[in-house]
N, C-alpha and C positions, 0 to 999 in steps of 0.2 A: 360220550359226552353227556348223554339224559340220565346217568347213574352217580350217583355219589356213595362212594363205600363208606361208612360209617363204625361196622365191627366183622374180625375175623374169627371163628374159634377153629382152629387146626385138631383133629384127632388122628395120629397118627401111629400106627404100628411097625416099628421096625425090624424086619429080620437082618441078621447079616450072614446065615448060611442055609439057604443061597440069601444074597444079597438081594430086597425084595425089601417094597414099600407100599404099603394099605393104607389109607387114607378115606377122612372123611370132612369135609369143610363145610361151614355152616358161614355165607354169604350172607350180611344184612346191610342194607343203604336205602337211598330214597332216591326219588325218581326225580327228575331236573328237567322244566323248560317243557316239555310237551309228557304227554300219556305215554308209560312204557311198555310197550306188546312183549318185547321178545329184549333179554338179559344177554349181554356180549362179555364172556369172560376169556381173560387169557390162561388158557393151559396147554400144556407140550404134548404134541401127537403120541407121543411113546405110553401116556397118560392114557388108563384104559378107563372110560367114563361105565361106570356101571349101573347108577340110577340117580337119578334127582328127583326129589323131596320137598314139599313145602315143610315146615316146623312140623304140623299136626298129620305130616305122612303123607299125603296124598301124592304119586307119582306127577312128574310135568313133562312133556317130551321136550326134545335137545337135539341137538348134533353137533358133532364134535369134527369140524375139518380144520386138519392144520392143526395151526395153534390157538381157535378158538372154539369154544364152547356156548352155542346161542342156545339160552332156555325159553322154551314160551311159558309165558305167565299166563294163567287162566283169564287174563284181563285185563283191559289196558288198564296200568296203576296210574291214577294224577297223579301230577306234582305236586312234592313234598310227602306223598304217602311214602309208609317203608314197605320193603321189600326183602322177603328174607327165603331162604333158598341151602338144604343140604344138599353138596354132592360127594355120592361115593366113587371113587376110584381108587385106582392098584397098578403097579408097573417097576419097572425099575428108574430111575429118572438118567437123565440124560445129560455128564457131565459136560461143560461148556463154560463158554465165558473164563471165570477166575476160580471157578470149581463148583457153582451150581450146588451140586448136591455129591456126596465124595462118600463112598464104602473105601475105609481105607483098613491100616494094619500096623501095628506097633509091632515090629520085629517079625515072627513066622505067626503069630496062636493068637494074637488080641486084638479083636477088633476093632474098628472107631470109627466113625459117622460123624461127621459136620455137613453144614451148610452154608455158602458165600453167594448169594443172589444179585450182587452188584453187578453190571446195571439192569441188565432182563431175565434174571434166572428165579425170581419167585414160583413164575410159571411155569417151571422146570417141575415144582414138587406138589403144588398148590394152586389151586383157584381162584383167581382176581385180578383185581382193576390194576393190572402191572406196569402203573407210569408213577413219578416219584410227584407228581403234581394231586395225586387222590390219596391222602392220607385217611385211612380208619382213626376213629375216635379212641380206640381201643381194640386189642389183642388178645387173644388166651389160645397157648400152646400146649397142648397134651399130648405126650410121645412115651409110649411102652416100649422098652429095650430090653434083651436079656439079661440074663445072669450076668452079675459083675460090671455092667454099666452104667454109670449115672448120668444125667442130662442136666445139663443151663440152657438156659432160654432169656428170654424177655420179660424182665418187671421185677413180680415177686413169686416164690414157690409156693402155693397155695396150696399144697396136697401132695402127699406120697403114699403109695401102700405098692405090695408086693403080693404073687399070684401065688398059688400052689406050685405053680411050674418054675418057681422061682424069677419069673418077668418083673419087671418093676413099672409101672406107670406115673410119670412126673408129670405135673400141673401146675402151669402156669402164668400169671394175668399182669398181662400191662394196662395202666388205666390212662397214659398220656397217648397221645396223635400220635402214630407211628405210620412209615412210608412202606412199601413193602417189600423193597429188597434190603430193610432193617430190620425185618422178621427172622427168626432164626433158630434154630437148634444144634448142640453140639454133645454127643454122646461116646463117653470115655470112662476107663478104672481111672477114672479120677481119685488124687488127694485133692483135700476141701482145705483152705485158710480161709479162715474169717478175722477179717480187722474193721475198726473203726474212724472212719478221719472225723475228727472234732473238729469245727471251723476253729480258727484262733480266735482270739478276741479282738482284734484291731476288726475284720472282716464282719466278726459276730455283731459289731456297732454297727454295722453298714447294713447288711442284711439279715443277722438276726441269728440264734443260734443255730445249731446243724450239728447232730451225729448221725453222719449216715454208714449205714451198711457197705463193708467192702467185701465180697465173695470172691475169691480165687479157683480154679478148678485148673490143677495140672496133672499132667500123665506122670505117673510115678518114679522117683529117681533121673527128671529131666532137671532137677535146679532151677528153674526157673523162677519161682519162687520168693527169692530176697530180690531178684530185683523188681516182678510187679508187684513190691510190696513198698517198694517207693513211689507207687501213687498218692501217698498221703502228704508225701513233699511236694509233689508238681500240683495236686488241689488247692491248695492257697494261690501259686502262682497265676494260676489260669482264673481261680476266681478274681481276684486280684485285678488282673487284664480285661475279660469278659463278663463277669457278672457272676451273681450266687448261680450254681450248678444246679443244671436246669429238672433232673428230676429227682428232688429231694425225697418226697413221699417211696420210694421203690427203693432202689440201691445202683452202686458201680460196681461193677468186677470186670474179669477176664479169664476166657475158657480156652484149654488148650485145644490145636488144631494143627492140624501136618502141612498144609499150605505154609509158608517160607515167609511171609508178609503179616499185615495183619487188615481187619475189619472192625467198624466200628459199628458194631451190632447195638442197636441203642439200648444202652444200662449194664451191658455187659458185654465185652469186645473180645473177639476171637483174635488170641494171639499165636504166631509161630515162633518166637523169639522173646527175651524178657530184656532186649535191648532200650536202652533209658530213652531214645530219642523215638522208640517205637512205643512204649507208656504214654510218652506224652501226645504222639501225635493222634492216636486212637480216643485219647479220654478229649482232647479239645475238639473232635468231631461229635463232642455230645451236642457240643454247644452248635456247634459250624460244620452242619451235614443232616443231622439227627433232630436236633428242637429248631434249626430252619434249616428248610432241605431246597435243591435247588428246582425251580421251576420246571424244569427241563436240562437235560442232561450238555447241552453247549456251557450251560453255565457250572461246569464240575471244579472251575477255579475257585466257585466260592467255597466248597470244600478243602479241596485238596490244598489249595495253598494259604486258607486259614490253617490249617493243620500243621504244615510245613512249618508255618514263621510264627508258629508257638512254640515245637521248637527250639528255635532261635532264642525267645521271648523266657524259655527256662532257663539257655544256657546262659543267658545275660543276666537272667538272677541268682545264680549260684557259679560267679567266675570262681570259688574256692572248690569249688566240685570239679568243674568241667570247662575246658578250652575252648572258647565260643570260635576264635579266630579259624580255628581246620574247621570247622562243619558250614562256618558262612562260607570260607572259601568253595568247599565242595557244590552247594547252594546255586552259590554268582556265578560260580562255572557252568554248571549245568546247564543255567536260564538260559545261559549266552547261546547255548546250542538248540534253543525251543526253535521246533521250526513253527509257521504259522502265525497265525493271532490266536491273543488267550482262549478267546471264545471258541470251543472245538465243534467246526464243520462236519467233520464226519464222526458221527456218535454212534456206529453202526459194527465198526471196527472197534474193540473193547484193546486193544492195545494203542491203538491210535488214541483212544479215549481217555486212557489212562496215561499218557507217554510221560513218564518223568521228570522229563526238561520242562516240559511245558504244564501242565496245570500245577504240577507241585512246585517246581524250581521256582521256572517265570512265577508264578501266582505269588509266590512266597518271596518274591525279590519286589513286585510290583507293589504288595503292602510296605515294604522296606522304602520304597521311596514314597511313597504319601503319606510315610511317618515323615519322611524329609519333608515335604511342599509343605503339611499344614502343623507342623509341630507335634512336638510329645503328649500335650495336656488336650489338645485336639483328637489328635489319634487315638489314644485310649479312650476317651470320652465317644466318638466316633464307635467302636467297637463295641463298648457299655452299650450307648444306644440302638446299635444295630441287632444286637441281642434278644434287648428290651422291649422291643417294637413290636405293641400290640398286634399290629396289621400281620406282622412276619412270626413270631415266635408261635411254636408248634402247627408252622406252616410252611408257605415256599417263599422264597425268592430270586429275584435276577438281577442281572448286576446292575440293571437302572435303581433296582428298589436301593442296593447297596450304594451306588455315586450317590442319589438323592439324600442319605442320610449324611453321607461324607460331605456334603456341600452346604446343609442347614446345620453341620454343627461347628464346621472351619468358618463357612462365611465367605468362602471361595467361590466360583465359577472352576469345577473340574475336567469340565468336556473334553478339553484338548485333552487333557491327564489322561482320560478312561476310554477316550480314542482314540492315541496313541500307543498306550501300552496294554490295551485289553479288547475292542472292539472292534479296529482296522489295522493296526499299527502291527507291524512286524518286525524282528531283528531289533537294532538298538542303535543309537549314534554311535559314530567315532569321531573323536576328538583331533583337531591338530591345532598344538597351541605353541606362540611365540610372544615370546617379551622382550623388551627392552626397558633402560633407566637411563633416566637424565637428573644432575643434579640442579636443586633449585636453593633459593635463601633460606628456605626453611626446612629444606630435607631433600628429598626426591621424585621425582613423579615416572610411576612404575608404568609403561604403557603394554596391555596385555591381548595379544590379537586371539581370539577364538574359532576358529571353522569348524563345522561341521562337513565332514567327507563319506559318510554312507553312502552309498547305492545299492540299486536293484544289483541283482536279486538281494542281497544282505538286508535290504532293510527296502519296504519300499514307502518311510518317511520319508519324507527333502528335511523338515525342518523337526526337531526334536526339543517343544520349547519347556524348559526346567529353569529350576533355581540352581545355581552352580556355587559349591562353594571356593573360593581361590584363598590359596595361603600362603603369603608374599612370605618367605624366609628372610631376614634382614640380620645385622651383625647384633640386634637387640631383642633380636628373638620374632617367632612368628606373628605375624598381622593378620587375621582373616576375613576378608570379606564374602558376601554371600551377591551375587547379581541374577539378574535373571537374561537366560539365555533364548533368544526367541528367531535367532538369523541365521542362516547358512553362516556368516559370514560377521564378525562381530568387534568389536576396539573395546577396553574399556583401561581408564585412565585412572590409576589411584593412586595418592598422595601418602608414604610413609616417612615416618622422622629421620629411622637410620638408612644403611647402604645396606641395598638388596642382594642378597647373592643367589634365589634362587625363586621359582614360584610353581607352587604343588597345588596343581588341578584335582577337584574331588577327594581330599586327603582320608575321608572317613570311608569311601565308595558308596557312597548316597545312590549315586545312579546306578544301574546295570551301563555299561558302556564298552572300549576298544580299553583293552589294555597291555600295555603300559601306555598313560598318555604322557609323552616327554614333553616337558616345556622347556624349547630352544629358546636359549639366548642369544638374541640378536646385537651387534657392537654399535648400532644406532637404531632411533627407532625409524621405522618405516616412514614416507611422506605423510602427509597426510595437510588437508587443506589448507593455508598459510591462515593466521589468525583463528581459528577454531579454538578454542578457549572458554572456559568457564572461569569468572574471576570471582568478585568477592559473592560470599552466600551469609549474611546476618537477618538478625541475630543470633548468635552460637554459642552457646543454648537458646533454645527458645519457647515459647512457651503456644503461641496462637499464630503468630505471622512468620514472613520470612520475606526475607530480600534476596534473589537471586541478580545476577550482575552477569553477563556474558557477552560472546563477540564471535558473532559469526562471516566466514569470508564470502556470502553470498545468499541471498535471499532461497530457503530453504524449511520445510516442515519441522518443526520440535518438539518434542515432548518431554514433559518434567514428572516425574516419579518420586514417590515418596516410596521405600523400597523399607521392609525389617530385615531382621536379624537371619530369618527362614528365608529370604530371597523372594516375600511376597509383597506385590503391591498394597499398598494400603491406601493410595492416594493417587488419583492424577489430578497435578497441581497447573499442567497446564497443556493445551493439547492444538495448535496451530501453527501458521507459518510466518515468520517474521522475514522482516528485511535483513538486507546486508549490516555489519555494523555493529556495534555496541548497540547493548539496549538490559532495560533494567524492568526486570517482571515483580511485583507485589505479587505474594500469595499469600491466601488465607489456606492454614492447616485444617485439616478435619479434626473430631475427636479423636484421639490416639491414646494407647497407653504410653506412659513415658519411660523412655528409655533410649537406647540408641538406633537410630534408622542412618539408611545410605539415600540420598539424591540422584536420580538418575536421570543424566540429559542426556536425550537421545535425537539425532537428527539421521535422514539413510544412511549418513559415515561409519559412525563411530557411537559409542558412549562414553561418554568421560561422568564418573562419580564424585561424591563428595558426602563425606560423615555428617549427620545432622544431631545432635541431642535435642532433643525433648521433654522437658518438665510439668511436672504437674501444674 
């Protein structure tokens, strides 16, 4: 906690017969909060420490137990002095985690070398502060391979030349923050594509122009090829959604690698596959993983399932390419099977860590519904600034830093939102819904009972409160209203023109939820209070006031809502207990945009609604 790394330079010498890694890292940071005696790095016991070096040579003694490496510094450093530090070591490293560090083989004769450090394998090959909350200012990776291999890495290629012995030495420099299990090297007979993605020009107004470098590295005769060569189509989309692409000055590619998955190596991502939805999810970890990385690894949702429901977010911009319908399906299903809360408790377990239901699905379903709460022009704007955000970008953040901005740009209160389906909340509602209809002078009044039935263990909410959308089917075609659902237990009352024949709960799947939720129709409607009624509501349209008119059979608590279109409150118009009886409430409306809102009278019973227009 008294170190701040600030730069890495990696020298490394690779053999792969025998399999066999030399190394040399050059540590610089500064010292935090009190004088630093003695330098605490992370590296792997299998890691044979051979000496350590200030810059101008001088030996420092060390010891190396476990998995760390305590240097003494000649003296305690104040704070804010830098502190800079060679160490040589050599060993084979020790594959782990999601592959660490990998001597692998193309067939019987060709070797290959990659690296995948997520989430504690830095310290597997290299020297340092190995928590994703100390990001270095900057990077430089220099790795000699033999004959016939080339290497990508991070940033930009700064340097090549070749030995007598025919070794080749690649050099490396990234100049943006990087985390350090986004550090990386991949060494392969690579073929090399190079392409350029041109911002468009709608985008180039926005943020300005952009030809950035695209580098490819694949093992030869794999094809993979044409399809990461459709990154230049998923860059607009993602810029598009999150903002201009976060490190324009260096480049994007993708290096091949035998792992089956892929990693988002910042500026260049190790891929196993040239699958379209594996392009996309790797390059929107530039943005959401790489330029803000998470505080601490509990919070891996704001990765993995930004990643997830980009996505989603491609295949909904190119429905002439690709069938969005199967891949959300697969998605919503999965979530449903997340066990736990978003926030992952055991981070120590890298399978637990990573479980697919859970930070990728759930994560990726849980953005899918706070597109529903706070709208479209919200949510995107929402993700723009979450991007953008001084405080966070080429830094960390946690999922309070992400609510906070989701709540100053909706205008929302999210708490329940972000404590229910990320911080405490577990499993998901199930629905059981029944209606009935009665004719009236003017049409019909639809009366629709809602319950929530979860339980422990499945869920251990009671109450799951959202905006619900219902869509009344009638002989004239669908009606939909949007309410907000906030009660084990719930009525809500809606008035349509024609004869209803049916009513479809959640028609778009906004929610994660029970499905199928069947809406029984019932051949009357249930009791419910004698006189309970909502009668005349003017002016209809209106413009500032409003007259509501009601009759209650017994003196009882009421609330009046002003409800939109998204099922969000905009208004409480009235919030007390009246008597029995008729009785006639004045309100004054807030500022609103105009258009159409729903009314919502609520007392413990029931809700009974009603449509309000609004004019400028």
């Amino acid at each position: 906690p008294n170190f701040d790394a600030t730069y890495y330079h990696l020298t490394l010498d690779v053999s792969t017969d025998p399999a066999y890694l030399t190394g040399s890292t050059r540590v610089v940071g500064r010292a935090r909060g009190t004088p630093l005696d003695v330098l605490a790095l992370d590296l792997d016991a299998a890691m044979q420490v051979s000496a350590v070096r200030t810059p101008d040579g001088a030996p420092l003694a060390f010891t190396h137990d476990g998995d760390v490496l305590r240097i003494t510094l000649p003296a305690g450093v104040p704070p804010d002095e830098t502190v800079a530090v060679d160490v040589a070591y050599e060993g084979v490293p020790v594959q782990d985690g999601l592959g660490t560090f990998t001597f692998d083989a193309l067939g019987r004769d060709q070797p290959v070398v990659w690296t995948l450090s997520q989430p504690y394998g830095a310290r597997a090959w290299w020297p340092c502060k190995d928590h994703p909350s100390d990001k270095a200012d900057s990077v430089r990776v220099t790795v000699t391979v033999p004959a016939g291999l080339r290497v990508g890495s991070n940033g930009l290629l700064i340097g090549e030349h070749t030995d007598r012995d025919g070794r080749t030495t690649y050099d490396w420099r990234s100049r943006y923050p990087i985390a350090t299990y986004l550090v990386f090297f991949a060494a392969g007979p690579y073929e090399v594509l190079e392409q350029t993605y041109t911002r468009p020009d709608s985008l180039a107004a926005r943020y300005g122009p952009l030809a950035l470098p695209i580098l490819h590295y694949a093992y030869p005769g794999s094809g993979v090829l044409p399809g990461w060569q459709r990154v230049t189509d998923v860059l607009p989309v993602l810029e598009d959604w999150f903002g201009p692409y976060p490190f324009p000055e260096e480049k994007y590619g993708h290096a091949h690698f035998t792992y089956s998955g892929g990693m988002e190596h910042q500026t260049m991502s190790s891929m196993g596959s040239s699958w379209i939805g594996l392009v996309v999810h790797e390059l929107a970890h530039q943005w959401f993983g790489d330029l803000i990385t998470p505080a601490s690894w509990p919070h891996l949702w704001l990765n993995e399932g930004f990643a997830t429901y980009a996505e989603l977010l491609y295949y909904e911009a190119r429905p002439e390419a690709y069938d969005y319908e199967p891949i959300f399906d697969i998605y919503w299903n999965r979530a449903r099977r997340a066990p736990g809360t978003l926030l992952v408790t055991d981070t120590l377990d890298v399978y637990t860590l990573f479980d697919n239901r859970r930070v990728y699905a759930r994560g990726g379903m849980v953005l899918h519904m706070l597109r529903h709460v706070i709208g479209e022009d919200a949510f995107r704007r929402t993700l723009q600034t979450y991007a953008a955000d001084p405080d966070l970008r080429f830094g960390t953040a946690a999922t309070a830093d992400f609510q906070r901005i989701a709540e100053a740009v909706s205008g929302q209160d999210l708490s329940a939102f972000f404590r229910q389906w990320v911080t405490e909340g577990t499993g998901y509602p199930a629905y059981d819904v029944a209606w009935s209809a009665t004719a009236t002078p003017s049409g019909y009044e639809v009366t629709i009972d809602v319950a929530q039935t979860q339980t422990a263990p499945a869920s251990n909410v009671e109450v799951f409160t959202m905006p619900v959308t219902l869509s009344i089917q009638t002989e004239a075609g669908p009606e939909r209203i949007t309410v907000l659902n906030d009660r084990r237990t719930q009525r809500y009352t809606v008035s349509v023109a024609a004869r209803p024949t049916d009513v479809v709960f959640d028609p778009d799947r906004a929610l994660l939820r029970n499905d199928p939720v069947v809406a029984t129709r019932l051949e009357a409607t249930p009791e419910r209070p004698a006189g309970f009624r909502l009668g005349a509501v003017f002016p209809n349209p209106t413009r500032r006031t409003l007259t509501v008119r009601l009759d209650l059979p017994r003196p009882q608590p009421v609330r009046l809502t002003l409800v939109d279109a998204l099922g969000r409150t905009r208004a409480v118009l009235h919030e007390a207990a009246l008597p029995a009886g008729p009785a006639t409430l004045p309100l004054a409306l807030p500022p609103v945009p105009p258009g159409l809102y729903t009314l919502h009278l609520a007392t413990p019973d029931q809700t009974l609604t009603h449509p309000v227009v609004v004019l400028r």
